[in-house]
BAKOL-432667 format. One line per field, with one value per residue (C-alpha): residue in one letter; x, y, z. Coordinates in Angstrom, 3 decimals. Example, Ala and Ser with C-alpha at 12.3 -4.5 7.8 and 13.67 -1.06 7.14 Angstrom:
// residues 2
r	c(A	S)
c1	c(12.300	13.670)
c2	c(-4.500	-1.060)
c3	c(7.800	7.140)
//
This chain:
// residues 475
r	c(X	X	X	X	X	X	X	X	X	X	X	X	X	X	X	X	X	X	X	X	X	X	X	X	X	X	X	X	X	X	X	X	X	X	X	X	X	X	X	X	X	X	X	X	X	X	X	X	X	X	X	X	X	X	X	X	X	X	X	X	X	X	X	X	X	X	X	X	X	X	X	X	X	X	X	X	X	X	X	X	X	X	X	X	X	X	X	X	X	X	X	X	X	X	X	X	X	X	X	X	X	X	X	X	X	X	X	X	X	X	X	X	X	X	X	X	X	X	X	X	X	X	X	X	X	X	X	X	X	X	X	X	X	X	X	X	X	X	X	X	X	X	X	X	X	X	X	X	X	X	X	X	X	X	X	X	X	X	X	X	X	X	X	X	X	X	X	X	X	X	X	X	X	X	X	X	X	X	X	X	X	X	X	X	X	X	X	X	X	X	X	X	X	X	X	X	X	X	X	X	X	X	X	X	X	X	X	X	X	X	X	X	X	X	X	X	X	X	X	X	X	X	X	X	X	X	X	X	X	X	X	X	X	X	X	X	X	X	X	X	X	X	X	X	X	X	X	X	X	X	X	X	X	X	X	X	X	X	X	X	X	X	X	X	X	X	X	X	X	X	X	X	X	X	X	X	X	X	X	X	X	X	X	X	X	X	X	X	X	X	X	X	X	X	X	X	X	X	X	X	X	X	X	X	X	X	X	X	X	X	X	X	X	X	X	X	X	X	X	X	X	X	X	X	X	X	X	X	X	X	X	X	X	X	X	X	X	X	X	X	X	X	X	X	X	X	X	X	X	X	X	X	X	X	X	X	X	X	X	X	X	X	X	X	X	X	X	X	X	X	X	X	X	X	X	X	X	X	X	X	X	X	X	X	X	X	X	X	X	X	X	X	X	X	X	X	X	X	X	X	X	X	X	X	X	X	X	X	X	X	X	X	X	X	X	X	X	X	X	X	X	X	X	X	X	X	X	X	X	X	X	X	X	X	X	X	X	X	X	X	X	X	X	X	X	X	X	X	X	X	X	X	X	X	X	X	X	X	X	X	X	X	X	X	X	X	X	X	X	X	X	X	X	X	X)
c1	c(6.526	9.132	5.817	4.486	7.537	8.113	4.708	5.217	8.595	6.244	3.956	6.137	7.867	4.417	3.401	7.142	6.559	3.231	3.257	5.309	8.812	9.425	5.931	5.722	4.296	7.500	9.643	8.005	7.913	11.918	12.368	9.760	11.984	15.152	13.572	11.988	15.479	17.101	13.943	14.099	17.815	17.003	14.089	16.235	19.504	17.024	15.191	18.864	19.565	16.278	15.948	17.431	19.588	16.542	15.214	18.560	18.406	15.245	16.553	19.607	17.059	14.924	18.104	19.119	15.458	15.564	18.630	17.924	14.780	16.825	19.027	16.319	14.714	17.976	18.225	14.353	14.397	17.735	15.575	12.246	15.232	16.714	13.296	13.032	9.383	8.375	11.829	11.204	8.014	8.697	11.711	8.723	6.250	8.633	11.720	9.829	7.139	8.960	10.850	8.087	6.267	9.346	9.757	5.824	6.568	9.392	8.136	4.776	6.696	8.339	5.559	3.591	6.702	6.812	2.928	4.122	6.778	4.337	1.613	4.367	5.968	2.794	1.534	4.806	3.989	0.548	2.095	5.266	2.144	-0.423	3.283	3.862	0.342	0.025	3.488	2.634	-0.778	1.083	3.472	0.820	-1.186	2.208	3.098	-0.223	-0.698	2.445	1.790	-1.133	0.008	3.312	0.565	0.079	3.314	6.161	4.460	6.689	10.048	8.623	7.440	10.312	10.568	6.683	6.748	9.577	7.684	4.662	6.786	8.228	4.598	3.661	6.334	5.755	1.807	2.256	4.887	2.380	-0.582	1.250	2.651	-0.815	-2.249	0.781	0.126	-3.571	-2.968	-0.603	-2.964	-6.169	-3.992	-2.740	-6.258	-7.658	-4.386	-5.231	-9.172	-8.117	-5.494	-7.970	-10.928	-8.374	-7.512	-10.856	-11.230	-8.703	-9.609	-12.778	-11.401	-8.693	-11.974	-13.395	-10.246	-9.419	-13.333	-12.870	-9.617	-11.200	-14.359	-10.873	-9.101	-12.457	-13.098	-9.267	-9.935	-13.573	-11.208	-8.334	-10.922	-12.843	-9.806	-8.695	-12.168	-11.808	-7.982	-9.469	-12.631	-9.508	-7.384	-10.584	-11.381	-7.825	-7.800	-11.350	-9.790	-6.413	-8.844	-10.901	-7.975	-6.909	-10.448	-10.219	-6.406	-8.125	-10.960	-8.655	-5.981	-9.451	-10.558	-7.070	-7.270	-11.054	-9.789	-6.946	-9.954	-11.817	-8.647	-7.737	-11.784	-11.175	-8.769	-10.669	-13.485	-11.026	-9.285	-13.153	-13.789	-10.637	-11.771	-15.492	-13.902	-11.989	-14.652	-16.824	-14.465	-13.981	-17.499	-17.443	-15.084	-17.005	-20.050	-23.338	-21.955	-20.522	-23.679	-25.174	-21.103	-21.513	-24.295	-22.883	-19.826	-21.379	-23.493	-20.508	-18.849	-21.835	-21.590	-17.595	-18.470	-21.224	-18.744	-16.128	-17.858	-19.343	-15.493	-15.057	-17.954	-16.888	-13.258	-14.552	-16.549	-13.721	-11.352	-13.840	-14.366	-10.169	-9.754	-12.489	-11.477	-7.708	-9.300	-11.152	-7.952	-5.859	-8.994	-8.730	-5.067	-5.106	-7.928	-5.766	-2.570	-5.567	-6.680	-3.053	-2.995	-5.631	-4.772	-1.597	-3.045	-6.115	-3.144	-1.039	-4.142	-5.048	-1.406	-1.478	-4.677	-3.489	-0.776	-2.860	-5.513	-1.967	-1.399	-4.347	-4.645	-1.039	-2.415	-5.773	-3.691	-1.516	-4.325	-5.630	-2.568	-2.066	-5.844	-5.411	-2.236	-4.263	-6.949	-4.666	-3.063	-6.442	-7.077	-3.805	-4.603	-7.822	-6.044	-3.764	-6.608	-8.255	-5.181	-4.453	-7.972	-7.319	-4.250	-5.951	-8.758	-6.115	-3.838	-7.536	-7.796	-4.411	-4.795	-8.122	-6.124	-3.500	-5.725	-7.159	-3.560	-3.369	-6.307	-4.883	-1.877	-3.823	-5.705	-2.901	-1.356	-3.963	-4.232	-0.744	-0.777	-4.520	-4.439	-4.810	-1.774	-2.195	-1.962	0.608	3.419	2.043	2.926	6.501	7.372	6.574	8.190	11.178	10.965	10.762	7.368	3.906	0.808	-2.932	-3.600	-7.127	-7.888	-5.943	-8.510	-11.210	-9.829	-11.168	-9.350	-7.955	-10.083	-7.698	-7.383	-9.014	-12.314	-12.728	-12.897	-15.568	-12.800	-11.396	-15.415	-15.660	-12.079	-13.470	-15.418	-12.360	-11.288	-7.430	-7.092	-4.048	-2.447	0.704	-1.270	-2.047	1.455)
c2	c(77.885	79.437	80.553	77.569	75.610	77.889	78.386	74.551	74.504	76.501	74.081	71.048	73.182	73.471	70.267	68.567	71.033	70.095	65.880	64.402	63.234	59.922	60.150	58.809	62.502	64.346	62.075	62.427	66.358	66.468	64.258	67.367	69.664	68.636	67.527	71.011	72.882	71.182	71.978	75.669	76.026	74.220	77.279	80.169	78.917	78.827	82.269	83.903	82.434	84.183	87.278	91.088	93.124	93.894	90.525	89.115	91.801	90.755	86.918	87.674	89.396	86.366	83.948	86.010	85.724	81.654	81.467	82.790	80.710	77.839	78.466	79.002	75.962	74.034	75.644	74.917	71.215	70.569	71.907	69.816	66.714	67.772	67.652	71.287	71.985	75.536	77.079	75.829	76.898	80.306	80.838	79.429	82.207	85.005	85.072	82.118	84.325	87.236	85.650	84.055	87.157	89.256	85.888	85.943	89.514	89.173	86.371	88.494	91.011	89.062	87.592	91.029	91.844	89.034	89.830	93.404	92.361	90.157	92.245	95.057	92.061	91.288	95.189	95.214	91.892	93.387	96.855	94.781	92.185	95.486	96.762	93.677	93.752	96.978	96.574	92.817	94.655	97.592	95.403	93.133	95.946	98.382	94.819	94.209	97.760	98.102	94.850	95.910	99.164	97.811	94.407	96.372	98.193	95.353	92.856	90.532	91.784	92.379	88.310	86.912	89.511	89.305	85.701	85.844	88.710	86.180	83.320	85.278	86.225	82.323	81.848	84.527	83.954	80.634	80.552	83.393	81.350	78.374	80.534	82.407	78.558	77.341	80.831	79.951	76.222	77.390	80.314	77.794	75.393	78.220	79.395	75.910	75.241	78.671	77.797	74.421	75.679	78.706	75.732	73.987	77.057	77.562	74.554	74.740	77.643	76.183	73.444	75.854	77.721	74.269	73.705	76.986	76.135	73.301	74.053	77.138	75.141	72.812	75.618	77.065	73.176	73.185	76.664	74.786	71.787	74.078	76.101	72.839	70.693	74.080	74.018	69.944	70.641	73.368	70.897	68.320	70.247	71.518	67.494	67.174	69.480	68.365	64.760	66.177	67.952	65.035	62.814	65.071	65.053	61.139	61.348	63.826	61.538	58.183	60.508	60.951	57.668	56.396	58.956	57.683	54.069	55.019	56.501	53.672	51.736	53.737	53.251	49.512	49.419	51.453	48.964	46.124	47.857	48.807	44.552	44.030	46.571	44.966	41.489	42.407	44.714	41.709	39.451	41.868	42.132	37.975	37.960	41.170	38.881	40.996	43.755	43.672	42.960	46.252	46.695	43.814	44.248	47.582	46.013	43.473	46.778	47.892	45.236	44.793	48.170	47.880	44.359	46.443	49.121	46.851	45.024	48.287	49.653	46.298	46.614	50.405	49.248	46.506	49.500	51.548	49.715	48.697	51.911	52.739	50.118	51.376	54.901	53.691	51.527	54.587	56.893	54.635	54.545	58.112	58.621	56.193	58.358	61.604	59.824	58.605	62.259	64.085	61.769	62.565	66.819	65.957	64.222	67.038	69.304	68.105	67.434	71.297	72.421	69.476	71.604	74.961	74.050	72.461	75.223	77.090	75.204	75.131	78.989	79.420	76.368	78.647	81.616	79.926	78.696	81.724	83.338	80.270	80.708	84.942	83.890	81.332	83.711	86.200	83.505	82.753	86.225	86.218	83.089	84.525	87.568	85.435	82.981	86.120	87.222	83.652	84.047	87.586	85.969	83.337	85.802	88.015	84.753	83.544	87.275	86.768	83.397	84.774	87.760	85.333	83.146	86.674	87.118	83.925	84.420	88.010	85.916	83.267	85.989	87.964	84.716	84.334	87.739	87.623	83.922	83.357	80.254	79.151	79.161	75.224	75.015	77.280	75.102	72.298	74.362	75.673	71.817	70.072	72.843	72.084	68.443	69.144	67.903	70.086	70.478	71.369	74.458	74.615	70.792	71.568	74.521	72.308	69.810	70.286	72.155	70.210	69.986	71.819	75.085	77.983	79.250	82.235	85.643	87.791	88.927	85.395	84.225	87.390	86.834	83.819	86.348	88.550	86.184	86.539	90.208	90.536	87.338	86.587	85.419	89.019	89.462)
c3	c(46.916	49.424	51.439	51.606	52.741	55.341	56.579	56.775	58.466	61.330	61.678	61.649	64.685	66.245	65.956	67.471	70.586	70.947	71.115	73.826	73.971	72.047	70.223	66.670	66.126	67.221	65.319	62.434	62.800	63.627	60.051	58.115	59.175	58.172	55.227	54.543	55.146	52.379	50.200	51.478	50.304	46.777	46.473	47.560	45.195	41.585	42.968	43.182	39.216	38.358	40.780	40.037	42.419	44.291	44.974	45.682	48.529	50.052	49.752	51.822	54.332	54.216	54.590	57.482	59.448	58.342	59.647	62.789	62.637	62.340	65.056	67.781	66.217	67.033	70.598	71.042	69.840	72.350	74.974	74.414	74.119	77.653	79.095	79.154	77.642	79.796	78.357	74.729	74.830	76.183	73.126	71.196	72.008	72.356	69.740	67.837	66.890	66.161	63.526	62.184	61.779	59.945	57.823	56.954	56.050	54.002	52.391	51.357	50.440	47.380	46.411	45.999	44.156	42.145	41.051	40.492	38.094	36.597	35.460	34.687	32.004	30.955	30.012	28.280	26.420	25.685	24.228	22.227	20.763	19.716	18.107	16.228	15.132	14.006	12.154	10.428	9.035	8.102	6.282	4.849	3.514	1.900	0.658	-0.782	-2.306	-3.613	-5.319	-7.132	-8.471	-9.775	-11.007	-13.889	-15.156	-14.443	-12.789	-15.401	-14.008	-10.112	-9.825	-8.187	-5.890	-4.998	-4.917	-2.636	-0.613	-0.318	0.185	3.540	4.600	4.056	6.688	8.877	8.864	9.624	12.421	13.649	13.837	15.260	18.074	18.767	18.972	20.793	23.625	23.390	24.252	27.369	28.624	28.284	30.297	32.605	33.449	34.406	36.538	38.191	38.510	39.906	42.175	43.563	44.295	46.250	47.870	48.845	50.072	52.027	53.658	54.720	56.339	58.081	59.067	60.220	62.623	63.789	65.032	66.929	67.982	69.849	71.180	73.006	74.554	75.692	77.009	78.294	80.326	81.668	82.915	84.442	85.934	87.332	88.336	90.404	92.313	92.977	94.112	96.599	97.894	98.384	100.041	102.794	102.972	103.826	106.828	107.823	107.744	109.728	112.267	112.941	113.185	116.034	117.493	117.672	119.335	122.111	122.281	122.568	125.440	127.565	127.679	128.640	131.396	132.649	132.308	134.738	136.770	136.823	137.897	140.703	141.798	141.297	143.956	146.633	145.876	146.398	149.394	150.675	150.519	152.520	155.097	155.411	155.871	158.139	159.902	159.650	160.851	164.339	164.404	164.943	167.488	169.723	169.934	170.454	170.594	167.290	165.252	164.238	163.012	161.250	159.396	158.752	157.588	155.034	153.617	152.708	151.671	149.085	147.980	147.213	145.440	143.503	142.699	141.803	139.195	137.919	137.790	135.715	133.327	132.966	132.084	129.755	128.275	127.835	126.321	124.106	122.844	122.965	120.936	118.403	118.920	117.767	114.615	114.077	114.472	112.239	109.238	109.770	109.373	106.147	104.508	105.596	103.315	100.661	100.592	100.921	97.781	95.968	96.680	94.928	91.820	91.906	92.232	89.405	87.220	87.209	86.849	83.392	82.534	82.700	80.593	78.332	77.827	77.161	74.807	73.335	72.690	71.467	69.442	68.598	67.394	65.356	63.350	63.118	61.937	59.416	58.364	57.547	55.212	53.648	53.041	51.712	49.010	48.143	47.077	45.333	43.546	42.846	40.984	38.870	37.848	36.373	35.108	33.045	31.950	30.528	29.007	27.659	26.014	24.649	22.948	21.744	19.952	18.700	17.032	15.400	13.936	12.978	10.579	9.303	8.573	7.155	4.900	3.723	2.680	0.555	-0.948	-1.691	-3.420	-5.319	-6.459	-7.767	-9.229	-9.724	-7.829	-4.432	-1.676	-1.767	-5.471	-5.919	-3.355	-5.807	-9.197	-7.588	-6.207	-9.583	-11.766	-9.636	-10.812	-14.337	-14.677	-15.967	-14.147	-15.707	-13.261	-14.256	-13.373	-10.273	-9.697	-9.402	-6.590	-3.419	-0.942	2.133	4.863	7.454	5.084	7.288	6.088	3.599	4.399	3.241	0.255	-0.697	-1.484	-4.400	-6.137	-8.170	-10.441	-10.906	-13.545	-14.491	-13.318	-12.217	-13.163	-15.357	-18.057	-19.776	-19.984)
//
């Protein structure tokens, strides 16, 4: 039972580190504990009323390692409170399972003690029962002998004192044969608790088996996740720069267009400033008559050409800004999926980090099943030994109830020996003679015997043809 409740007291300490702050879970985990310690100290106060000076020693060891057990709980459960998981679960893995493991020690320890001091009692109950046996028979058979060789020289004078002898064998057999019925009763009931108790066990071993299973296919899953959420964190964070690098691309892009929109400025002006000069040209060309024609026609070439190039400069420009003002939409799309994707690195980030520490988790989890799953094998092989034990038990009380109604029938036969009636008959003759009254022992011969008087033995069916041998009634 102290196993148990500790091995308990463990997992309700696995299970609050485990769920989150302010879940239903770790509430109800804080509450087992507290409820388990005063359990534990109800267990250890009867095993010190029942323990010698060498299990009182290993209980102060154990109360030591609990103690200590309770104190890093204490520190570990402040911690988890304070928001401090990584510590906790550090003083968790480290001094946690050290104490756990001398506790799981100690406590095995006792109860392999215990079992010795068990089946040391019970060779001792075996040797003090084969004694007692050996002694009743002796004293049944000296009583019986001694009975029929004094029978016949003062069997007159020696009555009382035989029917007081068989009077105290009357008792004796019968408080023997309730006891060996009582001890059969228990030991039947003992071995079916222990049968019962060792299926459960087994079944619970199974389903440990079962969910130290599936509790390793999730850690495996939780390592596939870590291991896949660090990849996508990686692919993020080369999108990112990607996204960063192009963003720059687009600013170099958008600075050079500015610069060949200035360009095509500047060549706006000489086209305008190329007009003026044609005009004017043309209008010189007017006033120097025919002279001035072939510089006219000269000048209005060029003027065309700077009206051409002016309007190109303008479509250019149009162009241009057209495409700055894309280029900037584009930069500023950019920039927003740079933030979206500096996002998204952070949460791929934090997502593997929440993964690592859940695969962790999960094979601290793993490994405490495990552990939990080897001590629940081992008390299945110790229940296994006491079921057979209560069965031997049971076998040997079964052998002593049979000898007990042997006992029982050596008595009755030895009564009726003596008295030449049966046991039954005989109460009947002593309780009526007590009263005053008479009783016809012959017609009493001939009633039938109750129906819960144990069968005859082999000697009790042949002493109806010994006649009156060895009765009063020669005397």
């Amino acid at each position: 039972m102290m196993k148990e409740v500790f091995l308990t007291q463990v997992i309700n300490e696995r299970n609050f580190a485990l769920n989150p702050a302010g879940s239903p879970a770790r509430d109800a985990a804080r509450k087992f504990i507290g409820e388990r310690h005063k359990e534990m100290a109800g267990i250890l106060e009867e095993r010190k009323a029942l323990a010698d000076e060498a299990g009182l020693k290993r209980i102060a060891e154990f109360e030591a390692v609990y103690k200590e057990w309770t104190d890093l709980n204490q520190q570990v459960t402040e911690l988890y409170d304070q928001g401090h998981d990584k510590e906790a679960l550090n003083i968790l893995v480290t001094k946690g399972r050290d104490v756990r493991v001398r506790g799981t020690e100690i406590v095995d320890s006792m109860v392999k003690s215990n079992n010795e001091r068990m089946l040391v009692e019970q060779k001792a109950a075996e040797v003090a029962y084969a004694q007692s046996r050996n002694i009743l028979v002796g004293t049944v058979l000296g009583a019986l002998l001694f009975g029929i060789a004094c029978a016949f020289v003062v069997l007159r004078s020696l009555s009382f004192s035989i029917n007081r002898v068989i009077s105290d064998l009357t008792e004796n057999s019968t408080q023997v044969s309730g006891a060996s019925q009582q001890i059969s009763v228990s030991s039947e009931q003992l071995a079916e608790a222990s049968s019962e108790q060792a299926a459960s066990l087994e079944e619970t071993v199974a389903t440990l088996e079962e969910l130290t299973s599936m509790i390793k296919i999730n850690a495996d899953n939780a390592r596939e996740a870590a291991r896949l959420s660090g990849e996508t964190s990686q692919v993020a964070s080369r999108g990112d720069k990607e996204i960063h690098s192009l963003m720059d691309s687009m600013q170099a892009i958008s600075q050079d267009s500015k610069r060949i929109e200035e360009i095509i400025n500047v060549i706006d002006d000489i086209a305008f400033q190329t007009n003026l000069l044609a005009l004017n040209a043309a209008v010189e060309a007017a006033r120097a008559g025919e002279q001035g024609k072939g510089f006219a026609v000269v000048a209005e070439a060029v003027r065309n050409l700077a009206q051409r190039s002016s309007s190109a400069a303008k479509d250019i420009t149009e162009l241009i800004k057209g495409s700055v003002e894309k280029i900037d939409r584009g930069a500023n799309q950019a920039q927003q999926s740079g933030k979206v994707l500096g996002e998204i690195v952070q949460s791929a980030q934090k997502v593997s980090s929440l993964n690592a520490e859940i695969a962790s988790a999960s094979e601290e989890q793993s490994n405490g099943v495990t552990q939990i799953s080897k001590a629940m094998n081992q008390l299945d092989q110790v229940t296994q030994v006491n079921a057979a034990t209560s069965e031997e038990a049971a076998a040997a009380s079964q052998e002593l109830s049979a000898q007990a109604q042997q006992l029982d029938k050596v008595v009755d036969l030895l009564t009726y020996t003596i008295k030449g009636v049966r046991r039954e008959i005989a109460a009947a003759v002593s309780s009526v003679q007590a009263k005053g009254k008479t009783i016809d022992i012959k017609s009493a011969q001939k009633r039938p015997a109750p129906a819960a008087a144990p069968r005859k033995t082999p000697a009790a069916d042949s002493m109806d043809d010994w006649g009156k041998v060895g009765t009063t009634d020669g005397f």
